[in-house]
C-alpha positions as CSV (number, residue, x, y, z in Angstrom):
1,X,1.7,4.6,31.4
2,X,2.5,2.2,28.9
3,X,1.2,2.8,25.0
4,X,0.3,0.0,23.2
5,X,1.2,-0.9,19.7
6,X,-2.0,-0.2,18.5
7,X,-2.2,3.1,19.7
8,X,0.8,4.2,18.2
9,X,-0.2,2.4,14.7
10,X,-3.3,4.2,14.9
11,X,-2.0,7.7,16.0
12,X,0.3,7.7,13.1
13,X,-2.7,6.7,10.5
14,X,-4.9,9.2,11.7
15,X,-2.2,12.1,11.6
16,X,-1.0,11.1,8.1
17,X,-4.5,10.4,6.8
18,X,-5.5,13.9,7.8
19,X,-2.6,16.1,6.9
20,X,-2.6,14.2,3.2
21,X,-6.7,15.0,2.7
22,X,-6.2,18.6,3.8
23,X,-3.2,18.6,1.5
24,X,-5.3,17.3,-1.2
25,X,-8.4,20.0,-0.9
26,X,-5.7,22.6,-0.5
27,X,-3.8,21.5,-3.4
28,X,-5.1,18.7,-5.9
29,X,-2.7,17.1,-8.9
30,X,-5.6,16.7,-10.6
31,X,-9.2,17.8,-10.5
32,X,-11.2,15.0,-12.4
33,X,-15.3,14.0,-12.0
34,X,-14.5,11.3,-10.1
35,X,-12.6,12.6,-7.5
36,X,-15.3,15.2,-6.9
37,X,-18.5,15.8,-5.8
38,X,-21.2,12.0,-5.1
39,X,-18.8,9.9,-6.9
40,X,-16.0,11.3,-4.4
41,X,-18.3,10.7,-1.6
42,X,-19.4,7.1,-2.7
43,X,-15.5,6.2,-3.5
44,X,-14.4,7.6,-0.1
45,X,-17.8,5.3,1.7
46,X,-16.4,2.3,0.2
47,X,-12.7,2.9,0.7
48,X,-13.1,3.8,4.1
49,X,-15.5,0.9,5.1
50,X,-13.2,-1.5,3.2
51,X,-10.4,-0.3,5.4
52,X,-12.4,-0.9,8.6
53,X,-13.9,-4.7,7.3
54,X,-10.3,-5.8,6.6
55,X,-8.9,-4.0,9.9
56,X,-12.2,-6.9,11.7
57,X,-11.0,-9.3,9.4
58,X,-7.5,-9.0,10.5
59,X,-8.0,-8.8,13.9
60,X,-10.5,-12.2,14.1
61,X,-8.1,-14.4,11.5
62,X,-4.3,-13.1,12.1
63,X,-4.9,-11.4,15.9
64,X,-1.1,-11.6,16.4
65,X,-0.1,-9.5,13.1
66,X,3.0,-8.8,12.2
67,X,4.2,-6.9,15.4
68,X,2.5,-9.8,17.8
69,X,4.5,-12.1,15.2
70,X,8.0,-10.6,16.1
71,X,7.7,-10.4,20.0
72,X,6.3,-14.4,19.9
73,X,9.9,-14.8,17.4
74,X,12.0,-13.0,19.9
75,X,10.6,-14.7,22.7
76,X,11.1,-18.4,21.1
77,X,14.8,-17.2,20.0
78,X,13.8,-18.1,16.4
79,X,14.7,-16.7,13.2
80,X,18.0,-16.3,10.9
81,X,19.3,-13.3,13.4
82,X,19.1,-14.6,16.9
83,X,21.0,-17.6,15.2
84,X,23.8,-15.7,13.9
85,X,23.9,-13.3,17.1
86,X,23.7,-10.6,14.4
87,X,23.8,-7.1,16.4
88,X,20.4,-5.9,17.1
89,X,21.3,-2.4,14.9
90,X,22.2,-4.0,12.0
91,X,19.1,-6.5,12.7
92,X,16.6,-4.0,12.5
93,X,18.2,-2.2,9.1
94,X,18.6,-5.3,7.0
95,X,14.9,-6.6,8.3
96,X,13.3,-3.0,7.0
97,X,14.9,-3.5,3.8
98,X,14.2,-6.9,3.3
99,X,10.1,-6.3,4.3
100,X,10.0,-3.7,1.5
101,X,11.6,-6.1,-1.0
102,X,9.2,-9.0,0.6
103,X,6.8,-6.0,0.2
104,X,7.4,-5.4,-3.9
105,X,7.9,-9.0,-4.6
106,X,4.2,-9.5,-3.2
107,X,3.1,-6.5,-5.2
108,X,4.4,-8.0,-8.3
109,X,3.0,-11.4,-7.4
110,X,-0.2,-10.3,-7.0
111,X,-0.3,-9.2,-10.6
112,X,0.9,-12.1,-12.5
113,X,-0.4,-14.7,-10.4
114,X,-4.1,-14.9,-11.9
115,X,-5.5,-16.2,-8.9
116,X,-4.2,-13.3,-6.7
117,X,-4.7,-10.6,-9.4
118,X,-8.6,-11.5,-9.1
119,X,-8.5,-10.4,-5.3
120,X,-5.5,-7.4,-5.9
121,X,-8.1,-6.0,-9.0
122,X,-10.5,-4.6,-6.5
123,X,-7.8,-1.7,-5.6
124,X,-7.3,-0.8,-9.4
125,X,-10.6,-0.5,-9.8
126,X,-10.9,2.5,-8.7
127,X,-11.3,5.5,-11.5
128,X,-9.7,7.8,-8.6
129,X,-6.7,8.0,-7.6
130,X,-6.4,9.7,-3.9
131,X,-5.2,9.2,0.1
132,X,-8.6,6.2,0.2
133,X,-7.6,4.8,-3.1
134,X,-4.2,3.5,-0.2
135,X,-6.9,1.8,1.8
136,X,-8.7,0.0,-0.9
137,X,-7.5,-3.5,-0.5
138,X,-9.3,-6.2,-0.5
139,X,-9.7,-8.3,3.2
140,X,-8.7,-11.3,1.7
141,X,-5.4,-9.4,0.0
142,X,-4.9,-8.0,3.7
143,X,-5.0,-11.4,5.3
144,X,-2.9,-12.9,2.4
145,X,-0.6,-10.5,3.0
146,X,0.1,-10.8,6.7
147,X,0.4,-14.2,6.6
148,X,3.2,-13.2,4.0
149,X,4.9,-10.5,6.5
150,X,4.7,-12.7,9.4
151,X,6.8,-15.7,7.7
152,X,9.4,-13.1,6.7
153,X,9.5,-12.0,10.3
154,X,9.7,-15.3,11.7
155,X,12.4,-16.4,9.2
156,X,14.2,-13.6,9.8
157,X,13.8,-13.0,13.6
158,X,13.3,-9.2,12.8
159,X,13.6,-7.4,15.9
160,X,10.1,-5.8,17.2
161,X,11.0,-2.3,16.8
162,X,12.2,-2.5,13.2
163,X,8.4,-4.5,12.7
164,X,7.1,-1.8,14.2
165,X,8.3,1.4,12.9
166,X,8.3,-1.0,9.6
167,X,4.1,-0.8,9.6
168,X,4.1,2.5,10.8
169,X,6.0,3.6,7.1
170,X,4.6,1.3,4.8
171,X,0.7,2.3,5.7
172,X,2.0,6.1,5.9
173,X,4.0,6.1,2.5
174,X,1.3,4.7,1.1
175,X,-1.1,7.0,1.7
176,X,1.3,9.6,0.6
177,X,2.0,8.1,-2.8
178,X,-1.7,7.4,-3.4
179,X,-2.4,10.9,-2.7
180,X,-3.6,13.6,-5.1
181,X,-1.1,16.4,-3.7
182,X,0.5,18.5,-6.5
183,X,4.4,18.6,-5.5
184,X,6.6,20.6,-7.8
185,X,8.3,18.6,-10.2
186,X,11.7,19.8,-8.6
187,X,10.3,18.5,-5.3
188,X,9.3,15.3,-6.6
189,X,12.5,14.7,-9.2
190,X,14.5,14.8,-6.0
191,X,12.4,13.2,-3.3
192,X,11.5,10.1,-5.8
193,X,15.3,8.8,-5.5
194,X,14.3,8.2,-2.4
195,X,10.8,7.1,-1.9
196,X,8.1,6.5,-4.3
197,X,6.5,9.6,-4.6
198,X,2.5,10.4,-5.9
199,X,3.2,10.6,-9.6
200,X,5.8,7.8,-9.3
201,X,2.7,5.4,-8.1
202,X,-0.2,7.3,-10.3
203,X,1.7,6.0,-13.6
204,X,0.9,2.1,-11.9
205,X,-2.6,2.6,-11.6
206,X,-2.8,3.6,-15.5
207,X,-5.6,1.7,-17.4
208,X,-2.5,1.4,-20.0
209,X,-1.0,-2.4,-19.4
210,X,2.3,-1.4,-19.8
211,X,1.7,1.2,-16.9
212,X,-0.1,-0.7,-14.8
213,X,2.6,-3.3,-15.1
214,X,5.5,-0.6,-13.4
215,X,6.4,1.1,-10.3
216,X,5.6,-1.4,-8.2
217,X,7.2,-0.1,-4.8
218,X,5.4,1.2,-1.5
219,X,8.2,2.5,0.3
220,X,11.7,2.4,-1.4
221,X,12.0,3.0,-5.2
222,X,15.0,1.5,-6.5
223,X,13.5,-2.0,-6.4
224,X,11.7,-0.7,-9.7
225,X,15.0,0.3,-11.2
226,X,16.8,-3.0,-10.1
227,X,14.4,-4.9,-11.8
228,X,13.4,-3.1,-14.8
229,X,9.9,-2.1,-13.9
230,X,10.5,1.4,-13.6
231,X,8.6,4.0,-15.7
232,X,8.9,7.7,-14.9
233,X,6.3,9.1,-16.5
234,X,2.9,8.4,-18.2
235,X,2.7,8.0,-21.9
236,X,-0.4,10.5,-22.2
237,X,1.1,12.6,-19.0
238,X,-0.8,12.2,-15.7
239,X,-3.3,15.3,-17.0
240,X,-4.7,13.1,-19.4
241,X,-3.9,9.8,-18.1
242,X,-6.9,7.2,-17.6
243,X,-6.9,5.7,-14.1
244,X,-8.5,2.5,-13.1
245,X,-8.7,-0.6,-15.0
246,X,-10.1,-0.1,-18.8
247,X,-12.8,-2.8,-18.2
248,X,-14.3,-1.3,-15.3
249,X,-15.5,2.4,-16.0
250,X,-18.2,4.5,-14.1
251,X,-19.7,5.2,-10.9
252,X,-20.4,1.5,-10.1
253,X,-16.7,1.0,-9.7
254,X,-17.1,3.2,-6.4
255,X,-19.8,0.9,-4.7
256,X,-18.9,-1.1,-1.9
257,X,-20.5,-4.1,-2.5
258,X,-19.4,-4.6,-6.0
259,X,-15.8,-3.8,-4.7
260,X,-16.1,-6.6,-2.4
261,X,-17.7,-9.3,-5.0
262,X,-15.3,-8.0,-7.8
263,X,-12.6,-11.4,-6.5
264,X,-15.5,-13.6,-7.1
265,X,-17.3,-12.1,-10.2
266,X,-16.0,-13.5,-13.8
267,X,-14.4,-10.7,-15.7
């Protein structure tokens, strides 16, 4: 019986979603007021119904995504590999890297592009920092983004498997590195040279400019050290850190509705 794409996309959400909450009730980084009690609720209701609108707005605007995207590439013969008869190994390597970096490079864009900071604010917004704060993003930023992935994969001819199992990391390490898990700083000093880890990422979503503007990656995290936008730790420490975006403080910052106007409201 054959297993479709979206099956295994969602299997893979599902098992990392759940295995990062329990990780978080079992053992929490930090224990603040809004990541407990009705403001947890209310930030969980809206990051979780955001999640499903964009995963509607997705399917009805970009149907194909980036998976459908690579088999209709392959298919037509186009992209940079099929031209170069690059071997379908080395293929699927160099087009994982080169999504991540496509993956960063949007990252950064969408915070110094004013235009495209307005839509990406909505996920800052948030005065938590947990595994829901990963699916905060804004329908339009999901869209935007796609459209993004699928040029790389066409230019690139990125085989379908790489695609794949591409997805399958980038949604799950992000989960991870948005997750309030407390991982012993031995643990994380060592995994971080590899991917981004949870205090890695917590130091980006800082109300501290300079914070914010760091630590960038999803997956990999030497794209940060490449390019100078690395920061290991928080100036204050990640105890007493303020997360969330200074200009947006308090339990309204957890409703749905003004999550989704937030690209369209004047700051």
């Amino acid at each position: 019986m054959e297993i479709s794409e979206a099956s295994i996309r969602l299997a893979a959400f599902l098992t990392i979603f759940v295995s990062m909450a329990i990780f978080e009730l079992w053992s929490p980084r930090l224990e603040r007021e809004e990541m407990k009690g009705a403001w947890k609720s209310k930030r969980w209701f809206t990051n979780l119904s955001v999640v499903v609108l964009s995963s509607v707005a997705l399917r009805i605007i970009f149907p194909a995504a980036a998976v459908g995207t690579a088999i209709f590439a392959q298919e037509k013969g186009w992209g940079l590999f099929p031209a170069i008869g690059m071997p379908p190994l080395v293929a699927g390597i160099l087009a994982f890297v080169i999504l991540d970096f496509a993956v960063w490079l949007e990252h950064v864009a969408s915070h110094k592009i004013p235009i495209l900071w307005r839509i990406h604010r909505m996920h800052h917004a948030d005065n938590g920092f947990d595994v829901t704060t990963a699916l905060r993003f804004h329908p339009i930023e999901i869209v935007l983004s796609m459209f993004w992935k699928a040029g790389i994969v066409i230019a690139l001819g990125a085989p379908v498997l790489s695609v794949l199992l591409f997805e399958i990391v980038l949604n799950g390490t992000a989960m991870f590195n948005h997750s309030n898990i407390n991982l012993p700083q031995p643990i994380d000093r060592w995994l971080r040279r590899a991917i981004v880890t949870p205090d890695m990422h917590r130091v980006h979503h800082s109300s501290t400019p300079r914070e914010t503007d760091s630590n960038y990656g999803f997956n990999f995290p030497f794209w940060d050290r490449l390019f100078g936008t690395y920061i290991a730790q928080p100036k204050l420490g990640h105890e007493d850190m303020e997360i969330g975006l200074k200009e947006y403080r308090g339990p309204m910052s957890a409703g749905l509705l003004w999550a989704l106007r937030l690209p369209f409201v004047r700051r």
